[in-house]
Structures are given as structure tokens and as C-alpha cells.
N, C-alpha and C positions, 0 to 999 in steps of 0.2 A: 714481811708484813706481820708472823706472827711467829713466835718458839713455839714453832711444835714440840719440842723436849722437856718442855716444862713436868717435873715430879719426874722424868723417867732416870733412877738410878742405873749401876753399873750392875748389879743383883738381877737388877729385870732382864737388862737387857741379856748378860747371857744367859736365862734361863729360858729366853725365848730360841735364840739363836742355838742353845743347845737340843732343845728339841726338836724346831725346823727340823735339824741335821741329822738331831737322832733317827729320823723318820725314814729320810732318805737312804740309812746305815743299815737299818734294823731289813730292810728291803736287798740290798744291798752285800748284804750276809745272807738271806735267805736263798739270793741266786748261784751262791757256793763262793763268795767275796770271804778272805781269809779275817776271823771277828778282830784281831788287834788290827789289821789296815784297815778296818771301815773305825774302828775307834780312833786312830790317830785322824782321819780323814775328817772325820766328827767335829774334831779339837781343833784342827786347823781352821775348817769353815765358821766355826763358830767362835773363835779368837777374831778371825778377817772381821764377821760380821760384827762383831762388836768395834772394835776399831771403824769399821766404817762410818757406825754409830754414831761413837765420840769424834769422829770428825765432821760429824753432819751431812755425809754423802748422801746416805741412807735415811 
């Protein structure tokens, strides 16, 4: 019925998507989670979530 996507670039969207995850990471480290695996885990989530993005799942 309507683009929701309308104005939203590829810039926005991982910069949302990376701090979602950052959020989760930053917590995640704090419970004794080793910091380069919650970083990679970071990158991954928020690679996915942007793909999901450009494909309009999400």
C-alpha cells in the first residue's frame, strides 16, 4: 500500500542495526563474554539485519 523505505539509505540503516547489537554486546562482555566474540557477533547481527533490510523482510 505504501514504501515504508522511502529516504532510508544503507548508512542509516547499519548505523541502527549496529547499535541495536552494540547494546546487546556491550552487556554481553560485561557477563565475562570474551570482547572480540561479542564484536564479531556484533558484525554478524548487524550485516543480517541490514540485509534483511534491503530485502524488505524487516
Amino acid at each position: 500500500m505504501y514504501d515504508k523505505n522511502t529516504g532510508k539509505d544503507l548508512a542509516t540503516a547499519l548505523v541502527t542495526a549496529g547499535l541495536g547489537a552494540g547494546i546487546v554486546t556491550s552487556f554481553a562482555v560485561s557477563q565475562g563474554q570474551h570482547p572480540i566474540i561479542a564484536l564479531a557477533i556484533t558484525g554478524i547481527a548487524a550485516l543480517f539485519a541490514v540485509l534483511c533490510d534491503r530485502a524488505g523482510i524487516i
